[in-house]
KEVO-85180 format. One record per residue (C-alpha): residue in one letter; x, y, z. Coordinates in steps of 0.05 Angstrom, whole numbers, plus 5000, padded with zeros to 4 digits. Layout:
BEGIN
AXYZ
...
END
This chain:
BEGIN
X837545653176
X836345143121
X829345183092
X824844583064
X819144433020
X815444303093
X817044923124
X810545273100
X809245963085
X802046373097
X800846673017
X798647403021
X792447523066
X790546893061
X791246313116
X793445853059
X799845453074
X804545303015
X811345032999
X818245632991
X817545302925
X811945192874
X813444612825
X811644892752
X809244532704
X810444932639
X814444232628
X809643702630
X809343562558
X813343602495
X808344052452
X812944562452
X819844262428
X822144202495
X819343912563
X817743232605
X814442612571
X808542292611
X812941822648
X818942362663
X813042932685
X810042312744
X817942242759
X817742962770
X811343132809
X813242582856
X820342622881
X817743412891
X811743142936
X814842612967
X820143203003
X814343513021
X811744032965
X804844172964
X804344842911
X802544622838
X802745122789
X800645042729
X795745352668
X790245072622
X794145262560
X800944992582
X803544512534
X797044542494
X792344252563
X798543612572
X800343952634
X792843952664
X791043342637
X797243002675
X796143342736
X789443062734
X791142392732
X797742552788
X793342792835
X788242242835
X790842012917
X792442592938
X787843152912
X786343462985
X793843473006
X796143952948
X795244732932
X793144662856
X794645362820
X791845482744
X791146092703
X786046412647
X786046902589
X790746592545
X786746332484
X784345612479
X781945642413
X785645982365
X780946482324
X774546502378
X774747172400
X773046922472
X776846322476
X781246932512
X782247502555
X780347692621
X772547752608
X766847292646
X765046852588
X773346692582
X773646622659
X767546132661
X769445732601
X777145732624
X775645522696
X770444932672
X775044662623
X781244682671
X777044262723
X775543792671
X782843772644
X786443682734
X779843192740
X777543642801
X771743952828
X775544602850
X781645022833
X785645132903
X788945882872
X786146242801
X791146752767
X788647182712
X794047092671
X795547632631
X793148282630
X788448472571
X787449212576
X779149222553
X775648752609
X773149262668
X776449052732
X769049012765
X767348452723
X773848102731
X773448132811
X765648012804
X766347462760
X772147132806
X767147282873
X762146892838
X766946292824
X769546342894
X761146332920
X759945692885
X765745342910
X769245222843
X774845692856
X777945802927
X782446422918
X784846912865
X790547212839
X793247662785
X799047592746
X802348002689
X798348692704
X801249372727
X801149582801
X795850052788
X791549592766
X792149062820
X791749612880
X785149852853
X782449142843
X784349012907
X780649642941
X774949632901
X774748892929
X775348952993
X769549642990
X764649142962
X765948583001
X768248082949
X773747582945
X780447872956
X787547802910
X791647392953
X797847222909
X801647602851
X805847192795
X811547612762
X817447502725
X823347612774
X830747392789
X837347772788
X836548002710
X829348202714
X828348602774
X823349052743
X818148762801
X822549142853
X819449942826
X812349822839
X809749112834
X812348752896
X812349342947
X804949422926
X803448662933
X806348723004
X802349383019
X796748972993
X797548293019
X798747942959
X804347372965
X809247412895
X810646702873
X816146922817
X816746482741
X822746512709
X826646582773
X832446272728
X832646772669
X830546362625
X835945842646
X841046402630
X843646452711
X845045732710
X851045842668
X849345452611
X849246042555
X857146382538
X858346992497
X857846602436
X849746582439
X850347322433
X850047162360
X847646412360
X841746212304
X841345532326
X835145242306
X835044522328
X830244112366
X829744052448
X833944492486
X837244852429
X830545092415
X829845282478
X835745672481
X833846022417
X827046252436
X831046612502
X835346982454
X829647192413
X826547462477
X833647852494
X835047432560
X841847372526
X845947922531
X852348242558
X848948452620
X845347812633
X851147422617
X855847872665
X850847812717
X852046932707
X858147062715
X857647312793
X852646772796
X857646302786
X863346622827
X858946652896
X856445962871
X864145742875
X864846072941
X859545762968
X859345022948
X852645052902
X850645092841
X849845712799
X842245472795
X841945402870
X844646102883
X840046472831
X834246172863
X836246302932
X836947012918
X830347102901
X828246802970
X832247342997
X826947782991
X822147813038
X815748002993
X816747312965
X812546772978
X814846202935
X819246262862
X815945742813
X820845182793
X821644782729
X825344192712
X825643752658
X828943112692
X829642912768
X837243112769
X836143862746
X830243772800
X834543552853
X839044092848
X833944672840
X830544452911
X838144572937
X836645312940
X833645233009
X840744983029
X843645673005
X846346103064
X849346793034
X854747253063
X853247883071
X858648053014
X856147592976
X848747882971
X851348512965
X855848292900
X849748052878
X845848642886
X850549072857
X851948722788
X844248612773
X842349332799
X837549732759
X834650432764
X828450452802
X827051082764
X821851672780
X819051822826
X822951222866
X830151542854
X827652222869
X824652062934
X830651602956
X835552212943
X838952542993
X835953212968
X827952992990
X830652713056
X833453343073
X827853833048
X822653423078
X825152993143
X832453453158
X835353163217
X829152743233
X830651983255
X825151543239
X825150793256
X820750383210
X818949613229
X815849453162
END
């Protein structure tokens, strides 16, 4: 059955209803070489509330602050009606040693200037960002608590941390009585399914919802990279330099690229658009709550809400699995093997409802 932006979802634990698909707003600006003007990002943000979207998701150093500061000024009518996500840790001034990172001062400072930047008096959904490997996780989940207590912060969420890290936070959190995690941002789509060995079976043990970036490779499932960016140097301006930066980051490769190529076969079969089916494919599994979605114009808009139109085969998901399959590794493949069943369960028949 078809799926739209108005067919909410619950994220994690929470009660919190939200769109299958968060708009992202990585876009909203051209700081970066690539990205929406002013006009283009309003263009944007509406057509994706107007079919019912309600899940922003954005950060207060995307696009320098532009994408904030635009949101703020979006959002002036309809504030209450939208789930506003933003992130911290990611350095706002260049050479302060706490402009960043996951501490309190960098959480207080981050949060304060992103209400000032979305022109609101609270963030809907806070994601530490990235992971900086020196801030204690009791001062992280205190320092959130304390944000959630004075009403400037309604829920919070991790992003870009191991497993471990989150599954302790969220015990130590629930033992003392503090705000819970209620959502978990990862890269993940059909060639970057890292998330699948530890990160998204603990966020559903955990009742975190995943709301995947990058659910697109990069742009690289849509079918708009060939073999010859295997050894591309392409420099240029807008998309070009778009395109390069993925290749720097080895999103282009012959795996990737033989993995677009299925993409594009079931896409055939199916009527769609290569985009479509990548992104439909993440909605597949069930520990997601809703991939993140960026545009740069209405049309490429348009056709990346189409993924709730997607209806697989059976075949067809299973072509899909198989070509972007990766090796869950140990202890994973050691306690899938027929070997451990055997020693441990024999003949046993267990039925599981998880």
């Amino acid at each position: 059955m078809p799926l739209t932006l108005d067919t909410y979802r619950l994220l994690g634990r929470s009660g919190l209803r939200v769109s299958p698909l968060a708009l992202g707003t990585a876009t909203f600006g051209t700081e970066w070489g690539w990205g929406a003007g002013q006009d283009d990002a309003r263009r944007l943000f509406d057509l994706y509330v107007e079919r019912g979207g309600n899940f922003i998701d954005t950060a207060g150093t995307y696009t320098n602050g532009s994408a904030e500061r635009m949101l703020g000024e979006f959002t002036r009518d309809n504030r209450e009606s939208l789930v506003l996500a933003t992130k911290y840790t990611t350095q706002r001034r260049p050479g302060d040693p706490n402009s960043g990172g996951a501490h309190r001062k960098s959480l207080f400072a981050s949060v304060e200037a992103s209400l000032r930047q979305l022109n609101t008096d609270y963030i809907d959904l806070l994601f530490l960002h990235v992971w900086d490997s020196t801030t204690p996780v009791e001062e992280i989940l205190r320092g959130m608590d304390d944000l959630v207590r004075q009403g400037k912060v309604l829920y919070v969420a991790m992003s870009n941390a191991p497993a471990w890290e989150i599954s302790r936070m969220q015990a130590i959190a629930d033992l003392r009585g503090w705000s819970p995690l209620v959502a978990l941002q990862i890269e993940y789509s059909l060639i970057n399914r890292g998330g699948e060995r530890d990160l998204i079976p603990m966020a559903r043990a955990m009742g975190l919802g995943v709301t995947p970036y990058s659910p697109l490779g990069g742009g690289v499932l849509t079918g708009k990279y060939s073999r010859a960016d295997l050894t591309a140097t392409d420099a240029g301006s807008g998309e070009s330099n778009r395109k390069s930066f993925n290749a720097a980051l080895g999103m282009v490769t012959e795996r990737t690229l033989a993995i677009a190529d299925a993409v594009r076969e079931v896409a055939a079969e199916l009527g769609h658009a290569p985009a479509q089916v990548a992104l439909a494919w993440t909605l597949q599994n069930p520990g997601v709550t809703a991939p993140v979605i960026g545009a740069r114009t209405p049309e490429q808009l348009v056709g990346n809400l189409g993924a709730l139109d997607v209806d697989f085969t059976a075949d067809q998901l299973a072509r899909l699995d198989k070509v972007s399959a990766i090796d869950l590794g140990y202890p994973h493949d050691m306690l899938a093997s027929d070997h451990i069943r055997a020693v441990t369960a024999g003949d046993l028949k267990i039925e599981t409802r998880r």
